[in-house]
C-alpha positions as CSV (number, residue, x, y, z in Angstrom):
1,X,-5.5,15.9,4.5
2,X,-3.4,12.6,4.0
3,X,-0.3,13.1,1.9
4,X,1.9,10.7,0.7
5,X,5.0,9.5,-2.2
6,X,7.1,7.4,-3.6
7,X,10.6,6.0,-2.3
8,X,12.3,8.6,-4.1
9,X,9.7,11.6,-4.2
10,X,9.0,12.1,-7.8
11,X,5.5,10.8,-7.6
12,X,3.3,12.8,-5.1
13,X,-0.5,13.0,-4.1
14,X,-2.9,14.2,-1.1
15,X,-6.4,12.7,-0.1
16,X,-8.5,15.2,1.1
17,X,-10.4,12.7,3.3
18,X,-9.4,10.9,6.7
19,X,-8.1,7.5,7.2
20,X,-10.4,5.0,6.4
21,X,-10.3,1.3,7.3
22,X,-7.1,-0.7,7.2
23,X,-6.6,-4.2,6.3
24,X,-3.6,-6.7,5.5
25,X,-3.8,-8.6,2.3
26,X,-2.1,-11.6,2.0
27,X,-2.9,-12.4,-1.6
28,X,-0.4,-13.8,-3.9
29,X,-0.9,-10.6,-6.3
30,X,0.4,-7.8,-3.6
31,X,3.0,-10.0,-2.2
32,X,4.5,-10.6,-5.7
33,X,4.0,-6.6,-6.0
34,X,5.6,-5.5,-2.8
35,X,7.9,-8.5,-2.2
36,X,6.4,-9.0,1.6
37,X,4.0,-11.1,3.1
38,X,1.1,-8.9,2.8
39,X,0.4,-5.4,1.6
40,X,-1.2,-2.8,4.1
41,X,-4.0,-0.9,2.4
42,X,-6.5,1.9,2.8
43,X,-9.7,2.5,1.1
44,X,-10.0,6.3,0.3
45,X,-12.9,8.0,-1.9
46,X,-11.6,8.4,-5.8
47,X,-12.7,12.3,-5.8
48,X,-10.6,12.9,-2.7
49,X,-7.7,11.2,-4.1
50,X,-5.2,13.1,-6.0
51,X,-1.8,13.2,-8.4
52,X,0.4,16.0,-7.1
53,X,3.6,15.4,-8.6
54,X,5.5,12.7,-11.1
55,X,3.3,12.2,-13.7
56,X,6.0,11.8,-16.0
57,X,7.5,9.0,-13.6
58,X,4.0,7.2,-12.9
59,X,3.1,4.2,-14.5
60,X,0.4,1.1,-13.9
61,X,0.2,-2.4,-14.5
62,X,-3.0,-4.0,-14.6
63,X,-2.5,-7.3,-12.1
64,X,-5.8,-8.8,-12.7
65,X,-8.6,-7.9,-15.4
66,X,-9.8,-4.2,-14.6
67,X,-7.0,-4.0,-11.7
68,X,-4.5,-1.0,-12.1
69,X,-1.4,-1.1,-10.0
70,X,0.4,2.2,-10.0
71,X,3.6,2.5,-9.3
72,X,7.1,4.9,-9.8
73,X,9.1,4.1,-12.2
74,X,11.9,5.4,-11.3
75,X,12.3,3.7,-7.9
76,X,9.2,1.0,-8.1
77,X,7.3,2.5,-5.4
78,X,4.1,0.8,-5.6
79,X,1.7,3.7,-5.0
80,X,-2.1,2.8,-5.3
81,X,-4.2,0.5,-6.8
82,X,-7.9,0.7,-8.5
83,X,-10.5,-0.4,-10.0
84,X,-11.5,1.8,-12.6
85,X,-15.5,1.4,-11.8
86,X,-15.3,1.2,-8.4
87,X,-15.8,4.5,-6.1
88,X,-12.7,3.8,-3.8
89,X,-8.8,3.8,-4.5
90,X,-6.5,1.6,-2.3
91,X,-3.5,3.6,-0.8
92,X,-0.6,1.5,0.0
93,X,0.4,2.3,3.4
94,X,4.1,2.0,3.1
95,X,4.0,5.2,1.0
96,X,1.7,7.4,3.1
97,X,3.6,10.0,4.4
98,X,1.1,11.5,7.0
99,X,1.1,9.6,10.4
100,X,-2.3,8.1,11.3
101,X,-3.7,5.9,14.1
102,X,-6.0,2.9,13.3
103,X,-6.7,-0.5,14.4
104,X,-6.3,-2.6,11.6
105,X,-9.7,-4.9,10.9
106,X,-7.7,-8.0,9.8
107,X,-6.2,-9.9,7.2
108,X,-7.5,-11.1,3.8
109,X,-6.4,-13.8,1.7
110,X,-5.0,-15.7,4.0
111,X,-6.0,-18.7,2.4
112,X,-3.4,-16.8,-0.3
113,X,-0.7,-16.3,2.5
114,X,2.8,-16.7,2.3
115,X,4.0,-20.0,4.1
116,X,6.5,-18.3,6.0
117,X,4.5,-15.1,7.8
118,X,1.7,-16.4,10.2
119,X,0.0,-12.8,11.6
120,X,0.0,-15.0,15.1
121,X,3.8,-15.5,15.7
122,X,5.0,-13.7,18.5
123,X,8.4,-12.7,17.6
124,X,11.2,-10.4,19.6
125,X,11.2,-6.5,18.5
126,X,14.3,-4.3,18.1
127,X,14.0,-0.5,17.5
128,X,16.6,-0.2,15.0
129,X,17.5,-4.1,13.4
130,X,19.0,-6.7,15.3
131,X,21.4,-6.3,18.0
132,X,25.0,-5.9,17.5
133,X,26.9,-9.1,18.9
């Protein structure tokens, strides 16, 4: 069972499923969305996908014909996306709560990417921001 929410918990759900594929889109539509370079994203089934809580603070906005972005409105969380006739929802990762392990399989849309982000920079990590000086 995969269980995730919002920024500010008022929008809730569970997949009862395990962790499909991951992948990295770069496409200008999820960076606009999530204000990053590229968006994290799961396929799940839609029957094991579910609404738990904040159906009062949910709300979508279509992003392309027959695209549904869902989101809180209350603190802008973007949630999930769908297409209505397709068989699969797309989790956004940054809003799963349960801890998974996966290899991602890659990036899309990188002919979409942001100039600024190449997936191939090697760049110095710090555990909790930078450095104090």
């Amino acid at each position: 069972m995969l269980e995730g929410s919002c920024l500010c918990g008022a929008v809730r759900y569970t997949v009862a499923a395990d962790p499909g594929p991951i992948v990295h889109c770069h496409c200008h539509t999820c960076r606009k969305a999530h204000g990053a370079a590229f968006s994290s994203v799961m396929p799940v089934a839609r029957e094991a996908f579910r609404w738990t809580a904040g159906d009062e603070a949910l709300n979508r906005f279509e992003s392309s014909e027959g695209k549904f972005r869902h989101f809180c409105s209350k603190c802008g969380s973007h949630i999930m996306a769908e297409r209505e006739s397709q068989p699969v929802v797309l989790l956004r990762l940054g809003c799963l709560d349960t801890e998974i392990e996966g290899n991602p399989l890659g990036h899309i849309w990188r002919s979409d990417c942001a100039s600024w982000y190449s997936p191939k920079d090697v760049l110095p990590e710090y555990p909790e921001g930078f450095p104090a000086k």
